[in-house]
C-alpha positions in Angstrom: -93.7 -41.0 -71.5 -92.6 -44.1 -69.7 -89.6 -45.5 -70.7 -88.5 -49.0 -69.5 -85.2 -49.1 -68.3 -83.9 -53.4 -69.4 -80.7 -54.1 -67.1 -78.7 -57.2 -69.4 -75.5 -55.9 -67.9 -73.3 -56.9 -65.2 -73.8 -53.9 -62.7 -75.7 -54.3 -60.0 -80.0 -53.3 -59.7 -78.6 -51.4 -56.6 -76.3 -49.0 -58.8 -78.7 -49.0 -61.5 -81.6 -48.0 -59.0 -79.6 -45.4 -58.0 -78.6 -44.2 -61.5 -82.5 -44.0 -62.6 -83.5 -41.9 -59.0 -81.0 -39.7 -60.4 -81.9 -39.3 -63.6 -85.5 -39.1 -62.8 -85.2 -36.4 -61.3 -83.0 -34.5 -63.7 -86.0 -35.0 -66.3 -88.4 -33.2 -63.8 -86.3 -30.6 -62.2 -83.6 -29.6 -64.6 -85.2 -31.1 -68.4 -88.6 -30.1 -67.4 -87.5 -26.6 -66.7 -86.7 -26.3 -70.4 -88.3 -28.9 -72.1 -92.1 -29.3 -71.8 -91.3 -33.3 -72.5 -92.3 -35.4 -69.8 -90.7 -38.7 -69.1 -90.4 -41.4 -66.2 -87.6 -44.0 -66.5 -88.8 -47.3 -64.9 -86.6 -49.9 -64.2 -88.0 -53.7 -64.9 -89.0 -55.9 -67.6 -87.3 -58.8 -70.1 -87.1 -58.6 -73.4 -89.2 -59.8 -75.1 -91.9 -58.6 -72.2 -91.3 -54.4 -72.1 -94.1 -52.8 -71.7 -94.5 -48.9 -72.2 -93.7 -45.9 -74.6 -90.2 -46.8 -74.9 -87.3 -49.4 -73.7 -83.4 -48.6 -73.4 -81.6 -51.2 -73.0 -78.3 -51.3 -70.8 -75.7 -54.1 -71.9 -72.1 -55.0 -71.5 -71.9 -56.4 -74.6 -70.6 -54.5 -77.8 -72.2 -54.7 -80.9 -74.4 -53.2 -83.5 -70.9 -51.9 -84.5 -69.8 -51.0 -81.8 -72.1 -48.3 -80.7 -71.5 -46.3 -77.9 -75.4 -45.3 -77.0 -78.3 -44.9 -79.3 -81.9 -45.2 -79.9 -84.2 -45.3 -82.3 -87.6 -46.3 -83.3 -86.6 -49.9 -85.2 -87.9 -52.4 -82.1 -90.2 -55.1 -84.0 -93.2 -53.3 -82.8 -92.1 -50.0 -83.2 -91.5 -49.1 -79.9 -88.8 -45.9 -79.5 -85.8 -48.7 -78.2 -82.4 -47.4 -77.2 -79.1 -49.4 -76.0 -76.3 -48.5 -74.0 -72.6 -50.2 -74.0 -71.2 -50.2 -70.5 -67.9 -51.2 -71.2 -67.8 -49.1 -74.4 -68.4 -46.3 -72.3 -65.7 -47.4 -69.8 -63.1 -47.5 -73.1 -64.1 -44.4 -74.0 -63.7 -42.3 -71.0 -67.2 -41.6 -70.2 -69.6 -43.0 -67.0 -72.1 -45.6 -68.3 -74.6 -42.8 -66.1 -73.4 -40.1 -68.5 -74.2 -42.6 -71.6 -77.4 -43.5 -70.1 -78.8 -40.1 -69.3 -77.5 -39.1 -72.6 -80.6 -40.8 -74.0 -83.0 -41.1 -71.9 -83.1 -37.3 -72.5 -83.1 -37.8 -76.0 -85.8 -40.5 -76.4 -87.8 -38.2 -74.4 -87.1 -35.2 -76.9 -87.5 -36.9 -80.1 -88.7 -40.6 -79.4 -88.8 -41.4 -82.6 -86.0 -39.9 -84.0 -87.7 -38.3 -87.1 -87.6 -34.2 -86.1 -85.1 -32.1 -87.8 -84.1 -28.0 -87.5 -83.8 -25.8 -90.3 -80.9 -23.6 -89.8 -77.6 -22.6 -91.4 -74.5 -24.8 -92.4 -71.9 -24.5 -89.9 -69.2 -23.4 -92.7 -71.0 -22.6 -95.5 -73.9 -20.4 -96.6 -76.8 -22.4 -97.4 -79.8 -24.3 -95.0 -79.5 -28.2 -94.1 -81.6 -30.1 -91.4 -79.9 -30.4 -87.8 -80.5 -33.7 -86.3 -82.6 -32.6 -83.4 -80.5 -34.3 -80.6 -80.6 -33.1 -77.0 -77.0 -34.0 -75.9 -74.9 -34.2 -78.7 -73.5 -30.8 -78.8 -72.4 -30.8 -75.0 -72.1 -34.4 -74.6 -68.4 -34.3 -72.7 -70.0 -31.9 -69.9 -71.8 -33.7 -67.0 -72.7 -32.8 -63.6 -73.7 -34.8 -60.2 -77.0 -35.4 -58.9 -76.8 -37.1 -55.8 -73.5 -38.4 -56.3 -74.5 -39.6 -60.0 -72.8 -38.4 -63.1 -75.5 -37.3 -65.6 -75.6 -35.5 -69.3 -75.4 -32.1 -69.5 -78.0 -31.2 -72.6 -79.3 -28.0 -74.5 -82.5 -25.5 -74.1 -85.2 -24.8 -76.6 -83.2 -21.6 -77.8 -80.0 -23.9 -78.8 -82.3 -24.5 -82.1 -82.8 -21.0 -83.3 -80.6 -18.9 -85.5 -81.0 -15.7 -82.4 -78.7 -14.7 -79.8 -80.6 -13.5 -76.7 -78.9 -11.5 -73.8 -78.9 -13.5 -70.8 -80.6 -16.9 -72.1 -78.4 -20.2 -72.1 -78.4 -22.2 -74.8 -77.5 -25.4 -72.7 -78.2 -26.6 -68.8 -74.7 -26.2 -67.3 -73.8 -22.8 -69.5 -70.2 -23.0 -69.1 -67.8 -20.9 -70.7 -65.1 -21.6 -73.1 -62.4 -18.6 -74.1 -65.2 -16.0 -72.5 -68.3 -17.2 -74.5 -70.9 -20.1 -74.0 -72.3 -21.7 -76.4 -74.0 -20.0 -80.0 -76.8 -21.5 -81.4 -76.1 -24.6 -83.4 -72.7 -25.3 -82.5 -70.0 -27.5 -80.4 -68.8 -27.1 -76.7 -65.1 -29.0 -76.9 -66.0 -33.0 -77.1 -69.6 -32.3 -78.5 -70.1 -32.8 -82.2 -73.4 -31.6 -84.3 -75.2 -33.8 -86.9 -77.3 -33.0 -90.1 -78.5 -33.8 -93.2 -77.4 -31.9 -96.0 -80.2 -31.7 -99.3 -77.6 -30.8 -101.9 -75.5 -33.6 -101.0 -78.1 -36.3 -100.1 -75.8 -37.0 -96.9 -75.6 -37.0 -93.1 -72.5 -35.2 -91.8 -71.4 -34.5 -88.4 -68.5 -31.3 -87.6 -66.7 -31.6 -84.3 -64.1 -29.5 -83.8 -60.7 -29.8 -85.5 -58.2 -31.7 -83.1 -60.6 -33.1 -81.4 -60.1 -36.6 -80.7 -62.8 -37.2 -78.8 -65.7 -35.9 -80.3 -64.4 -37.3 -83.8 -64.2 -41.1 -81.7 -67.9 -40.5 -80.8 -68.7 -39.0 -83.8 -68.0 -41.4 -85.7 -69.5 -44.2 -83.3 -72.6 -42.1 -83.9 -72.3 -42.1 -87.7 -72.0 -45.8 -88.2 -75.4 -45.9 -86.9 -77.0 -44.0 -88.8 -78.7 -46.4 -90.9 -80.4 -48.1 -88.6 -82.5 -44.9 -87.2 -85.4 -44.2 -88.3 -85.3 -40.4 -88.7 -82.6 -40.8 -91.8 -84.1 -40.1 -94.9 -84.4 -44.0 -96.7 -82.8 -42.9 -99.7 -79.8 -41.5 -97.7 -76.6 -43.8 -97.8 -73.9 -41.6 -98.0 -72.4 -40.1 -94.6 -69.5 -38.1 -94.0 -67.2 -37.0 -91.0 -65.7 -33.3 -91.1 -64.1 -31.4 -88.9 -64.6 -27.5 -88.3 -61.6 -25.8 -88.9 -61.7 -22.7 -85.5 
């Protein structure tokens, strides 16, 4: 998968040349070791001119209600399209590299936003369908690759309902009170999404007293309409905290 990389901010190609190297090479030596998703981010193009599987777009500019990062597969010729809010990211405490490697690794896992994973509710017991994001759950952990800040994000087994002895369910695999992170659930400043059939609604849990995850969250939430992998008939959404 190629995905064009559109700079309409103010930073400079330099920095941005740098921030791709960086995350290039996270999707082939870190992703890739998990993930058998293979992507290239290429840096280049206009708008109106973007040529390849998919095109994030990297702005200053906030709008689309003020989203902090997203992508989705609503570009008028249904090319997988993300953006990514620079200064956004700057007001909320996060590098626009973080934000940017954040999805790039998701619009290489799930392009078009439109896969889901059965498992358990986190607080009650019935099945919904987890958004099938690759960042989300870890998204306030990042690490360096040559002196850029990228996304920590979770393994293959992060989506099943088993525990297995010495497997990591994300890239970095810290520990929080003793214990990494379980299957389908939250580091502290991660949040997880899903749609619930009984209630005909997205919902996202972060954990309670969390103010940053519930800030993102709910950035993520108010675009949820305009993704693709939401179920059309879907309008209600919800914000909930998990109670520890």
């Amino acid at each position: 998968m190629v995905i064009r990389l559109v700079n309409q901010s103010s930073i400079r190609t330099v920095d941005v040349q740098k921030a791709v190297k960086a995350i290039n090479l996270q999707l082939t030596r870190d992703f890739g070791r998990y993930w058998a998703h293979s992507a290239t981010v290429v840096l280049g193009g206009v708008p109106d001119a973007v040529k390849g599987d998919g095109v994030l777009y990297l702005s200053d500019t906030v709008n689309d209600e003020g989203i902090l990062g997203y992508h989705g597969s609503v570009y008028s010729n249904a090319m997988p399209y993300g953006v990514v809010y620079t200064k956004l990211s700057e007001q909320l405490g996060e590098k626009w590299t973080v934000t940017l490697s954040h999805e790039v690794l998701e619009l290489a896992l799930n392009a078009h936003v439109n896969l889901y994973v059965i498992g358990p509710h986190p607080t009650e017991d019935r099945t919904v369908f987890f958004w099938r994001e690759a960042c989300d759950a870890v998204q306030a952990e990042e690490y360096a690759i040559n002196g850029v800040y990228v996304s920590n994000f979770v393994t293959p087994l992060y989506f099943t309902t088993n525990e297995e002895a010495g497997q990591r369910n994300d890239f970095l695999n810290r520990r929080y009170k003793g214990e990494s992170l379980y299957s389908l659930w939250i580091n502290p400043g991660g949040y997880v999404g899903y749609w619930d059939p009984v209630k005909d609604m997205d919902e996202i849990f972060y954990r309670k007293g969390d103010d940053k995850a519930k800030q993102k969250a709910a950035l993520k939430l108010q675009q949820v309409g305009a993704r693709s992998y939401r179920c059309a008939k879907s309008k209600k959404r919800a914000l909930r905290a998990i109670t520890e």
